[in-house]
C-alpha positions in Angstrom: 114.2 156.9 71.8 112.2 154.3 73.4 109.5 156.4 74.5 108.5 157.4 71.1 109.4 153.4 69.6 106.8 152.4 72.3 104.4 154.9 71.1 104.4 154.4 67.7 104.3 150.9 67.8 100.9 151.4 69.7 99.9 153.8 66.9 100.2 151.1 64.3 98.1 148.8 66.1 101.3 146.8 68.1 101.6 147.0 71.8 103.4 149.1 74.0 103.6 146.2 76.2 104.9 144.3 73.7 107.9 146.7 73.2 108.7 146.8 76.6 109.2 143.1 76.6 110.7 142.6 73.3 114.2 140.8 72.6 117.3 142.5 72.9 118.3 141.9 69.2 115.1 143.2 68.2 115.2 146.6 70.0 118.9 146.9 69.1 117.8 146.8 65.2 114.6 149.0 65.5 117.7 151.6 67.5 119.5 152.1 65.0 116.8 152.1 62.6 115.5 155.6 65.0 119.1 156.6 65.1 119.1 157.0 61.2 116.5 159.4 60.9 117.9 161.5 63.8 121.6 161.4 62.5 122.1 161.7 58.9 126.1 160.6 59.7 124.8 157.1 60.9 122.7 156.9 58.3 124.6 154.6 56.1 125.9 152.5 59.0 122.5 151.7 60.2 121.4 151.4 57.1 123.2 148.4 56.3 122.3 146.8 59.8 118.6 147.8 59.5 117.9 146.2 56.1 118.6 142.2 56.6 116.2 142.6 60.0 113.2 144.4 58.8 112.9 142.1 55.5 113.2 139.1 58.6 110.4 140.2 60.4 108.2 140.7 57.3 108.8 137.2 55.9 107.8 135.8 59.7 105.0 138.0 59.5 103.9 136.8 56.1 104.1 133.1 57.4 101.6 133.3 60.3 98.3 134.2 61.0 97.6 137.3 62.7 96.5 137.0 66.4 93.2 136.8 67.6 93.7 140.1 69.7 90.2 142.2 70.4 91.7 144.6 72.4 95.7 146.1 72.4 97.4 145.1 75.5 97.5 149.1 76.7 95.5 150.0 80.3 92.9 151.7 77.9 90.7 149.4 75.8 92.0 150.6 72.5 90.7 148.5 69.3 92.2 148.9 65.7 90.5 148.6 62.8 93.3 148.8 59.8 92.7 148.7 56.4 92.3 145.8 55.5 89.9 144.6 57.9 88.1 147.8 56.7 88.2 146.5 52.7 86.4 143.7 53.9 82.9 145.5 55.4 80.4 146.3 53.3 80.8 150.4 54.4 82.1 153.1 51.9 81.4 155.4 55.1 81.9 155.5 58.6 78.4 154.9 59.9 78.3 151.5 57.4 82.0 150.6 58.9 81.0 150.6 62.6 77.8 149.9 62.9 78.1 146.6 63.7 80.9 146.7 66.7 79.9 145.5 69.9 79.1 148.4 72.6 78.5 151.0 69.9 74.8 152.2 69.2 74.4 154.5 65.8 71.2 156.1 65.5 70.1 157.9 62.7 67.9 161.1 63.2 65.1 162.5 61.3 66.5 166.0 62.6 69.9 165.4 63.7 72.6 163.3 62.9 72.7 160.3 60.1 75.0 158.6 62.9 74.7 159.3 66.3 77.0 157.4 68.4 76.7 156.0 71.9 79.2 154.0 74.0 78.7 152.3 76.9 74.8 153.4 76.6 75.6 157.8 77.4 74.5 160.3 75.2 76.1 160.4 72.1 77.2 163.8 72.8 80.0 162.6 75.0 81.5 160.9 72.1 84.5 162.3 70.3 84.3 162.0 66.8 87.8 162.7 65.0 89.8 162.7 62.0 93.6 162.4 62.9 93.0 163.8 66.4 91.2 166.7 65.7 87.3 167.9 65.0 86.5 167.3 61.4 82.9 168.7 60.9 79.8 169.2 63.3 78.5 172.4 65.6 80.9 173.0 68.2 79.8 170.9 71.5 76.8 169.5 69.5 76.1 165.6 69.1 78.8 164.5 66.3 77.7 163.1 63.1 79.7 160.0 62.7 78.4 160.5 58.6 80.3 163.6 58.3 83.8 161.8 59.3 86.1 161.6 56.2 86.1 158.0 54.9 88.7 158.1 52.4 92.6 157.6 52.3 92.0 155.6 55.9 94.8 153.7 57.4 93.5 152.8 61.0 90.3 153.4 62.8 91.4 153.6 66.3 88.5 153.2 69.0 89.1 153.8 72.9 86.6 152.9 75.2 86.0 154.2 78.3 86.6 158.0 80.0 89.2 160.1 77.1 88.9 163.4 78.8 92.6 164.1 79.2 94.2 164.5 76.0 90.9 164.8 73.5 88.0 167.0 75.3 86.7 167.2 78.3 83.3 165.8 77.2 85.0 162.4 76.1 83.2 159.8 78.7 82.1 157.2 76.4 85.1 157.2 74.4 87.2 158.6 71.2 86.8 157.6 67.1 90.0 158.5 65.9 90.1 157.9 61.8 93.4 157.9 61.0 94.4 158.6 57.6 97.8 158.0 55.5 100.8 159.8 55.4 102.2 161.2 51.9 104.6 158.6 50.6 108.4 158.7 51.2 109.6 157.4 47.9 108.2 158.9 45.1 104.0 159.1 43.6 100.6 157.0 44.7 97.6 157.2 43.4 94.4 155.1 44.9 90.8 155.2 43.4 87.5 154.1 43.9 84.6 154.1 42.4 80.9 152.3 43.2 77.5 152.7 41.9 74.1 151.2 42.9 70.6 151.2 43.0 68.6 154.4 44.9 70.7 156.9 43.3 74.3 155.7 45.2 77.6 156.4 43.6 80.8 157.1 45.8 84.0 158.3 44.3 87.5 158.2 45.9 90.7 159.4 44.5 94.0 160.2 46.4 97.3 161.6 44.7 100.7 161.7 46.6 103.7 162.1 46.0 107.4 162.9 48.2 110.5 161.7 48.9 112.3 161.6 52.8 112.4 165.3 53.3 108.7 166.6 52.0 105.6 164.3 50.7 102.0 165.7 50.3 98.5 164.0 49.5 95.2 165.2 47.9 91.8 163.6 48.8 89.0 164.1 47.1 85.6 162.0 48.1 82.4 161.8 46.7 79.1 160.6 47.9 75.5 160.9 46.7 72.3 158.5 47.8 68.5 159.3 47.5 66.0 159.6 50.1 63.9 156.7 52.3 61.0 155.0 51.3 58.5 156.6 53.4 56.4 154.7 56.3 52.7 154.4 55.7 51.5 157.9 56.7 48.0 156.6 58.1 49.2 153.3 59.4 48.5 153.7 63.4 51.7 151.2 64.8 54.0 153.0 66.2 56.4 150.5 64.7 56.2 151.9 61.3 58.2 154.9 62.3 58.8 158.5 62.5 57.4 159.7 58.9 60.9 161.3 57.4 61.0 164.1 55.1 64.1 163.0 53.3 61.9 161.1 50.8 62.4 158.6 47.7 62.6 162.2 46.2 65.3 163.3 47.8 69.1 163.4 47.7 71.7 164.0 49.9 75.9 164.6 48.5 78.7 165.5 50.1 82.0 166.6 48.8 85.6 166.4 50.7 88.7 167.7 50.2 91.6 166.8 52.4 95.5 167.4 51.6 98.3 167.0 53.6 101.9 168.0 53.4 104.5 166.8 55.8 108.0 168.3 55.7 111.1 167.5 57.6 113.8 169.9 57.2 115.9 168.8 60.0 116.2 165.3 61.3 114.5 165.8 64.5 111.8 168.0 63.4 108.4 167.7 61.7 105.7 169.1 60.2 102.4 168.6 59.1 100.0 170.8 57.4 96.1 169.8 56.8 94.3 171.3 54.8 90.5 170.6 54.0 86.9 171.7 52.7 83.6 170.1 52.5 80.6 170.6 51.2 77.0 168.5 52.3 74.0 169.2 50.6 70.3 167.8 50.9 67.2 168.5 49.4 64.5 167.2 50.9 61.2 166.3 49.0 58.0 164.4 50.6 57.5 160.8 49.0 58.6 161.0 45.3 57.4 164.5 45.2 59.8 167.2 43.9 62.5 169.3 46.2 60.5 171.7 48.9 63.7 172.5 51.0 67.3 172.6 51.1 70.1 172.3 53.7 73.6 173.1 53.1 77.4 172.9 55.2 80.1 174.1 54.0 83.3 173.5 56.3 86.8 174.9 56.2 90.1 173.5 57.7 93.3 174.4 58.4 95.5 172.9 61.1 99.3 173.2 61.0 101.3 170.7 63.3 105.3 170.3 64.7 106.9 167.3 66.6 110.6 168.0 68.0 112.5 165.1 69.2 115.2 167.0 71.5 116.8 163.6 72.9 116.2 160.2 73.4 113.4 160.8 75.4 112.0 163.7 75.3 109.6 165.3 72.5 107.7 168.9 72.2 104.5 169.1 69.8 102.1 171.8 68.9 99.3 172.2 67.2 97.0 175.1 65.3 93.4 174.4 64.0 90.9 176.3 62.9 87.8 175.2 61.5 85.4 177.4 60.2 81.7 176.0 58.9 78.4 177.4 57.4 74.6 176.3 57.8 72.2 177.3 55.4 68.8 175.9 55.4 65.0 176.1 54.8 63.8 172.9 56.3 61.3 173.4 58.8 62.2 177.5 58.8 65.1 179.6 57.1 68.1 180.6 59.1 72.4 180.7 58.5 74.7 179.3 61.0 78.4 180.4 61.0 80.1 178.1 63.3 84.0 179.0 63.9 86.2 177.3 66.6 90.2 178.0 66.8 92.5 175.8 68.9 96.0 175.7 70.2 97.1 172.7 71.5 100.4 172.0 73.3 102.3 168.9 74.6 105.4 167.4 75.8 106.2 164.2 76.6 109.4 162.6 78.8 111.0 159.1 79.5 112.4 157.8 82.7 113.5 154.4 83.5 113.5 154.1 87.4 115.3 150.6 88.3 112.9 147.8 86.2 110.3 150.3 85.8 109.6 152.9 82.7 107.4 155.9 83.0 106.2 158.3 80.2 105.1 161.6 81.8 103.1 163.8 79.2 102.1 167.1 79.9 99.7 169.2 78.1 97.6 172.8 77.4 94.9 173.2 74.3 93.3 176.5 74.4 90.3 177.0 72.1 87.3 179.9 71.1 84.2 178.5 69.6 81.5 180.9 67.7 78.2 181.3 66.5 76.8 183.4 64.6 73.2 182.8 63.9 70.5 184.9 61.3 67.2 183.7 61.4 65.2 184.5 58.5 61.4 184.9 57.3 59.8 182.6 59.7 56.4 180.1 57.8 53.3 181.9 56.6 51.3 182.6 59.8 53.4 182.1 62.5 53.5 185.1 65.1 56.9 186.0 66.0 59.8 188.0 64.7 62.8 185.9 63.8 66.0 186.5 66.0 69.6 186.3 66.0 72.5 185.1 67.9 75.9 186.1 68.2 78.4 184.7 70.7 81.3 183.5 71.7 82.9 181.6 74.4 86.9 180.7 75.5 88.3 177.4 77.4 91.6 175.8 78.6 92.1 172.6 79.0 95.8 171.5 81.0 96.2 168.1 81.7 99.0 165.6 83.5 99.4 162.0 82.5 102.1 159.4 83.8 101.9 155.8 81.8 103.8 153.3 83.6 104.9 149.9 83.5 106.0 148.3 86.9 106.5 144.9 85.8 105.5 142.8 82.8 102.5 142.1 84.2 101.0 145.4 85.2 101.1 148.8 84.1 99.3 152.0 84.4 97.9 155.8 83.1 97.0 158.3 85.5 96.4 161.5 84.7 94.4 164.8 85.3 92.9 167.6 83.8 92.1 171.2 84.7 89.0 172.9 82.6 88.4 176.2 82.4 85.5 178.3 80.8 84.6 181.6 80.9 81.1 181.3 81.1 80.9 178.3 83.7 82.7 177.2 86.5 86.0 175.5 86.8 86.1 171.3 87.2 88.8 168.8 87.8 88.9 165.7 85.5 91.0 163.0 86.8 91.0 159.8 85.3 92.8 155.9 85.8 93.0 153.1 84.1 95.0 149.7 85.3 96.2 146.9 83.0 96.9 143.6 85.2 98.5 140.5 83.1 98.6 137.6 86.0 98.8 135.0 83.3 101.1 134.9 80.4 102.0 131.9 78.4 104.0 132.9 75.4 103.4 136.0 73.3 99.8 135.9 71.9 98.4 134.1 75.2 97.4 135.6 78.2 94.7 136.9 81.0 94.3 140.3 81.3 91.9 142.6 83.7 91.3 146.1 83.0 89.7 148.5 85.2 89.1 152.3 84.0 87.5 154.7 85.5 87.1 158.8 84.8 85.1 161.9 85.2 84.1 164.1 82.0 82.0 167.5 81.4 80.5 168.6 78.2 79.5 172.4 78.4 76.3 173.6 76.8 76.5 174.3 73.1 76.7 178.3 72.5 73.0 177.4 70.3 71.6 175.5 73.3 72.0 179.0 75.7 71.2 181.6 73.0 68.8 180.1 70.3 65.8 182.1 70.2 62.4 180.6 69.6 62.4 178.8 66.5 59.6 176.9 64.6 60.7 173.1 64.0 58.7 171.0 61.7 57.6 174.3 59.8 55.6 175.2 63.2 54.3 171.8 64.9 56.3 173.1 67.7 59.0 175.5 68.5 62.6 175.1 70.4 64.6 178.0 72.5 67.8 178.7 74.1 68.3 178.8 77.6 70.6 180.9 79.2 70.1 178.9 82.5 71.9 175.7 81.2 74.0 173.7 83.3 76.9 171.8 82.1 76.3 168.1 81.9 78.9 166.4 84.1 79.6 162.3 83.7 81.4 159.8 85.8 82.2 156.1 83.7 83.6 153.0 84.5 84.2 150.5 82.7 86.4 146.9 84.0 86.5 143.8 82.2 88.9 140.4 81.4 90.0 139.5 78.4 91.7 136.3 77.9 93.8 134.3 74.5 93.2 130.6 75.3 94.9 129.6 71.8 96.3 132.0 69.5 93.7 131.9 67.0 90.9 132.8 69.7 90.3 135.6 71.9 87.5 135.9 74.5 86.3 139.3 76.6 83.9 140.0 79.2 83.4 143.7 79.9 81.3 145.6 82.5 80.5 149.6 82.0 78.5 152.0 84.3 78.2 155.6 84.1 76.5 158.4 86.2 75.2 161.5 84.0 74.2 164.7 86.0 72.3 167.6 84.2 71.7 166.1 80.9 70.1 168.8 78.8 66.9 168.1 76.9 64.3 170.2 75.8 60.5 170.6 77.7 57.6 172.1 77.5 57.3 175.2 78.6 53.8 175.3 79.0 53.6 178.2 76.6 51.9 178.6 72.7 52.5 180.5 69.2 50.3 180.8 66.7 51.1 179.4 63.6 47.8 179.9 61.9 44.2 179.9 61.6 41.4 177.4 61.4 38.4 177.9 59.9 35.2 176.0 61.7 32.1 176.4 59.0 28.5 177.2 60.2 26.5 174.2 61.3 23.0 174.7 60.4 21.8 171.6 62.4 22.8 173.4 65.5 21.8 176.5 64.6 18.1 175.2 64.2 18.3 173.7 68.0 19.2 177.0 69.5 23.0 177.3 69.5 23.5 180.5 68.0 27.4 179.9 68.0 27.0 177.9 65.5 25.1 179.8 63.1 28.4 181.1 61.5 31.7 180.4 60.5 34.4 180.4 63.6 37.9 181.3 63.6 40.2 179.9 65.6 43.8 179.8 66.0 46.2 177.1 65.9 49.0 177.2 68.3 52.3 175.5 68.5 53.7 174.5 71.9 57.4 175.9 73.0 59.9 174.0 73.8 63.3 175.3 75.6 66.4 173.2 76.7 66.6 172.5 80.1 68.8 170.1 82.3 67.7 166.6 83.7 67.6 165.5 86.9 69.9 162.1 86.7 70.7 159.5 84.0 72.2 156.3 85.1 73.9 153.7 82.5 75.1 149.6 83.0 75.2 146.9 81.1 77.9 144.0 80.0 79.6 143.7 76.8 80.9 140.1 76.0 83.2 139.5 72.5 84.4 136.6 70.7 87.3 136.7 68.4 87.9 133.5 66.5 90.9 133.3 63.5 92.0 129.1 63.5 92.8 129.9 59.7 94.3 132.7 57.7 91.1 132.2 55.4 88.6 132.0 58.1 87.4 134.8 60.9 84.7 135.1 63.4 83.4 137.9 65.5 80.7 137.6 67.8 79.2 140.3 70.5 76.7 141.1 72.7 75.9 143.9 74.6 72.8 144.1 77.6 72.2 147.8 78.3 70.0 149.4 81.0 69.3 153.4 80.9 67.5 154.6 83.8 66.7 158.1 83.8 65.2 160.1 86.9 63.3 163.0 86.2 60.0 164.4 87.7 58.8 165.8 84.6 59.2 162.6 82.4 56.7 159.9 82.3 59.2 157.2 81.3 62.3 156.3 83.2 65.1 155.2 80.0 66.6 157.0 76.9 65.0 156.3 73.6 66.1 154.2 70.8 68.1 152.5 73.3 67.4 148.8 72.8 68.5 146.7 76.4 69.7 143.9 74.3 71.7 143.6 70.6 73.9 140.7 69.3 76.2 141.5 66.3 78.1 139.0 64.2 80.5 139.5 61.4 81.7 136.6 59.5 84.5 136.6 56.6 85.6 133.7 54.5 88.5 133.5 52.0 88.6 131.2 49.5 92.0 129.5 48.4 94.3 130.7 45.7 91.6 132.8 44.5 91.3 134.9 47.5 87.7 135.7 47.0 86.4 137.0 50.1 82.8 137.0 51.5 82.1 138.6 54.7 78.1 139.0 56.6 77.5 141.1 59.0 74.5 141.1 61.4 72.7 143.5 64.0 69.6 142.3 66.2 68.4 144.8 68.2 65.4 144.7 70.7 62.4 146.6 71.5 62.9 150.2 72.8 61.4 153.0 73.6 60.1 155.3 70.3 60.8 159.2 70.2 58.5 160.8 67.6 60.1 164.0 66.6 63.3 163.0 64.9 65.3 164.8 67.5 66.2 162.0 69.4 65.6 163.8 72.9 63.9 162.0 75.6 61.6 165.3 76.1 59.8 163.6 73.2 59.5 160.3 74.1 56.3 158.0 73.9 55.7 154.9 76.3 55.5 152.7 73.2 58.0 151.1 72.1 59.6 149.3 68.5 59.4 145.7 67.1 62.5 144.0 67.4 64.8 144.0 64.0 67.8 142.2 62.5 70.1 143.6 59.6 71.8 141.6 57.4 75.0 143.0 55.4 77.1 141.0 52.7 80.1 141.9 50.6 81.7 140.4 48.3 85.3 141.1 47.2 87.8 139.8 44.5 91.5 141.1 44.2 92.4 141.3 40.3 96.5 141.9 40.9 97.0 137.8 40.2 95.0 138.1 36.3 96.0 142.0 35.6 99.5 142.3 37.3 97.8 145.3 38.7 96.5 146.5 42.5 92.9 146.3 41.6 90.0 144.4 43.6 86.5 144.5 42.5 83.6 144.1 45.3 80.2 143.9 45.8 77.7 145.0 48.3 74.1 144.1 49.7 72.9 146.0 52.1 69.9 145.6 54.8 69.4 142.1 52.8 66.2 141.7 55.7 65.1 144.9 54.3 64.1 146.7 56.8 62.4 149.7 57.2 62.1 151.0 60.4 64.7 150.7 63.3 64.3 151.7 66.7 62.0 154.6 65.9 63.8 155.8 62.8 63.0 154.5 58.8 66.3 153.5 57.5 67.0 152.7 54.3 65.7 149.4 52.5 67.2 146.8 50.3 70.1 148.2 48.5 73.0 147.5 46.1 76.2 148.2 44.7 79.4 147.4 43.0 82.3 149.0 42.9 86.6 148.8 41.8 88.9 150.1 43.7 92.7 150.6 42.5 96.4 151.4 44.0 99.4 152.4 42.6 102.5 151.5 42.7 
């Protein structure tokens, strides 16, 4: 059983490390603890012996602050955020929750994602973006919007830095956001709520029922979100600085709906089951300033994903698991067309124990097979534009198998290895391996060490089915026009990333990280040096010029007016480094301080470009995030702060560097507050009220994108039992 103790306890933000060295008494306990679920005769007689141990270890836990840890003490830089940390950010989604975490850049664009995610400065699409392992919402090999990720029910946020590729996708270079959510309850009904309100149209709405017992439990989500559009820039102002005009206006509003239950069964002792089932609805209407709604864009997304775990002995385990996801795009912004974007995935893996002399191993082996779709309709194309609207319908198949050995040769160092084999049958085969190295030369007690990591990884993200076969389509109702491109090369990554982390004193933490990534083939779009017409100008008669001779001007001209194609294409090179230094600070149970900052250089090499980094990529940000308790009371108060620096501007939403300007953005600094008060010590009830500010600096324009101003909003939220 230890294989699977170790694992868990890394799933629930402890260490495997940890496990490895724990005290005999200690392991002996959480044994027979394991042996009571797998043998319902031993049940009683562990019972007994479990009980008096596990009510131990919470009181010591109760009596001490938690460690100042930044990272868990695994080979790969994995960081928890649990719930509570999570009650104590001003966020009531995931783009508001991570925003402020060192290393992690969120964009928000005009025509893509609300959140865009980079890590380690490479394109946010070779970020995984997932909700208990697997693909929640979002066009299949498209740029993930981190806004679309279920925010409700959460129990962990679990982010890994560095090359993923072996067990998530193959694109995973930056690194995997895995939000976790809770299991049904074992012992009888839940039910937790929110609800908040605020200025600009906000209101958000939580509510999750459960209810089971040892042998079958399920859960029902539902969330609610609705907000209004952005105070639009200045249209005539002439600084660059004042950002891309959006048209999600003050007029506007944006709401999404999700639906998420689970059911987990056990019918026998060693085997499990979980079934997810989930829809979701997004829906924006778009208006210009305060004006009324001129367009609409709609997703609708269906889930289903049914999963087994077997233990067969102490050491070995079999799972499997089924998804398939199946999601709509309807929309009239810009031009009319319906998406239906379907992917289904099998995924398989085992996992065995050995104990060789001192050392313990955990070899996992692995397959996910998977079939992504389109279907794409274009419809009527804008008034005046010359081209016949065209459709798209395709579909490609993968594999993915993959080896991985974790290892542990002495307390003070321990490995993963692994590789991975994808396949495709529209591109050629590649080889994924990745390593990453945990070192420990200093320990002095349990919360106080020096550790080095060094990881290191190749990843592959093959071109969206959209990105080959999109025909010609107006953008912008016509200002230009974006195609397909049946040509495309895979984009193809190499990251490292190696760092030290050390725990002076248990209430302080320290880490100095350096990253650098090679990204061949990135795919853009560029001009193809070709026009449409999208209209006509009329040029009146100019009598003036008429008189003097020019007889072209003696009557009206017609003209047309063209807009420039655009297809996707592959870059030469784009290189990424930077350091990423963090400060953890806890000396009191009532007081903790996080520092970071991160210096990033892009460097892209392209002949056709004028500018040599990404966009919106600011070389230097420093985040902060504060939170004080206050005695008795426990009133907490936690700020949060962003400054970012000047970067590069990208005028048409898209976030492509085809579209990049030389100018570049003012600096900016966002300040976030939140207030919360529990309510269980007056009420004898689980409730806490709380209270947000948001963008207190009130910004307008980051980077090159208008984000929201000043905003605010109160809200209760409520367990029970």
């Amino acid at each position: 059983m230890r294989s699977f103790l170790f694992r868990n306890s890394r799933r629930s933000g402890g260490s495997r490390s940890q496990a490895l060295r724990s005290r005999p008494h200690r392991l002996a306990s959480t044994l027979a603890i394991a042996f009571a679920f797998l043998s319902p005769a031993a049940a009683a007689s562990a019972d007994d012996a479990a009980k008096p141990v596990r009510a131990e270890a919470i009181a010591i836990e109760d009596h001490r602050v938690r460690p100042a840890e930044i990272y868990q003490d695994t080979p790969v830089e994995t960081e928890i955020l649990d719930a509570e940390t999570l009650a104590d950010l001003p966020a009531l989604d995931a783009i508001e929750a991570l925003e402020a975490i060192p290393g992690i850049r969120i964009s928000s664009q005009v025509q893509g994602q609300r959140g865009a995610v980079r890590i380690d400065g490479l394109p946010p699409e070779f970020t995984e973006l997932l909700v208990n392992g697997q693909r929640y919402a979002g066009e299949n090999d498209q740029t993930i919007d981190l806004g679309d990720l279920l925010f409700a029910n959460i129990d962990r946020i679990e982010i890994l830095r560095g090359p993923q590729a072996l067990r998530y996708t193959a694109r995973a270079a930056g690194g995997v956001i895995n939000i976790i959510t809770r299991d049904p309850p074992t012992d009888g009904p839940t039910v937790e709520a929110l609800i908040a309100n605020g200025d600009q149209e906000r209101v958000s709405g939580e509510l999750t029922v459960g209810y089971g017992d040892a042998a079958l439990g399920g859960n029902l989500t539902y969330d609610y979100n609705q907000t209004s559009g952005f105070e639009t820039p200045d249209p005539e102002s002439t600084d660059f600085d004042d950002g891309l005009g959006s048209p999600f206006g003050e007029g506007s509003l944006y709401r999404t709906h999700d639906l998420y239950g689970t059911i987990v069964a056990r019918p026998r002792a060693p085997l499990t089951l979980k079934t997810r089932l989930g829809y979701r609805i997004r829906d924006e209407a778009y208006a210009l300033d305060d004006g009324p709604v001129t367009a609409r864009r709609e997703n609708q997304r269906w889930l289903f994903s049914q999963q087994g775990e077997l233990v067969l002995d102490e050491a070995t385990s079999l799972s499997s698991t089924l998804t398939y996801s199946r999601e709509t795009f309807d929309t009239s912004v810009g031009r009319e067309f319906e998406l239906v974007d379907d992917l289904a995935r099998l995924e398989l893996r085992g996992e065995r124990l050995f104990e060789l002399g001192a050392t313990t191993h955990i070899v996992s082996l692995g397959a996910d097979l998977s079939s992504p779709g389109i279907d794409l309709q274009e419809s009527r194309f804008p008034d005046g534009i010359d081209l016949e609207p065209g459709d798209a319908d395709e579909r490609s198949y993968r594999g993915g198998f993959f080896g991985v050995v974790e290892s542990e040769f002495a307390s003070w160092l321990s490995t993963e290895i692994g590789i991975r084999r994808e396949v495709h049958s529209r591109f050629a085969p590649a080889w994924l391996p990745q390593a990453a190295i945990l070192l420990t030369p200093l320990r002095w007690g349990d919360d106080r060490a020096v550790k080095l990591r060094l990881s290191a990884g190749r990843a592959i993200r093959y071109p969206a089915l959209r990105e080959l076969y999109q025909p010609p389509a107006p953008q912008q109702g016509g200002a230009y026009f974006l195609a397909g491109n049946r040509d495309l090369a895979p984009e193809k990554a190499l990251a490292l990333r190696t760092g030290i982390e050390t725990n002076p004193t248990r209430w302080l933490s320290l880490s100095l990280t350096g990253f650098y990534s090679e990204t061949s083939d990135l795919i853009r779009s560029t001009y193809l040096g070709q026009e449409i017409q999208i209209g006509e100008e009329v040029i009146p008669a100019n009598p003036t010029l008429c008189n003097l001779g020019i007889l072209i001007w003696c009557s009206d001209r017609v003209t047309p007016v063209n807009g420039q194609v655009f297809e996707k294409s592959n870059l030469d090179d784009l290189v990424s480094y930077g350091i990423e230094t963090r400060l953890d600070l806890r000396p009191h149970e009532l007081l903790r301080l996080q520092l970071g900052y991160t210096w990033n250089r892009t460097r892209l090499d392209d002949t056709d470009l004028e500018i040599d980094e990404l966009p919106d990529a600011p070389r230097h940000i420093a985040n902060g995030v504060l939170t004080l308790i206050a005695p008795r009371i426990q009133t907490s108060l936690t700020a949060r702060g962003q400054w970012r620096s000047r970067a590069l501007i990208e005028r048409s939403g898209t976030g492509l560097a085809g579209f990049t300007t030389p100018e570049k953005s003012n600096t900016s600094f966002e300040l976030d507050l939140r207030l919360r008060q529990p309510l269980e010590r007056w009420l004898g009830h689980r409730l806490e009220l709380f209270a947000d500010v948001q963008n207190v600096t009130d910004n307008r324009v980051i980077d090159s994108y208008v984000v929201r101003g000043r905003a605010f909003l109160i809200g209760l939220r409520g367990r029970y039992p």
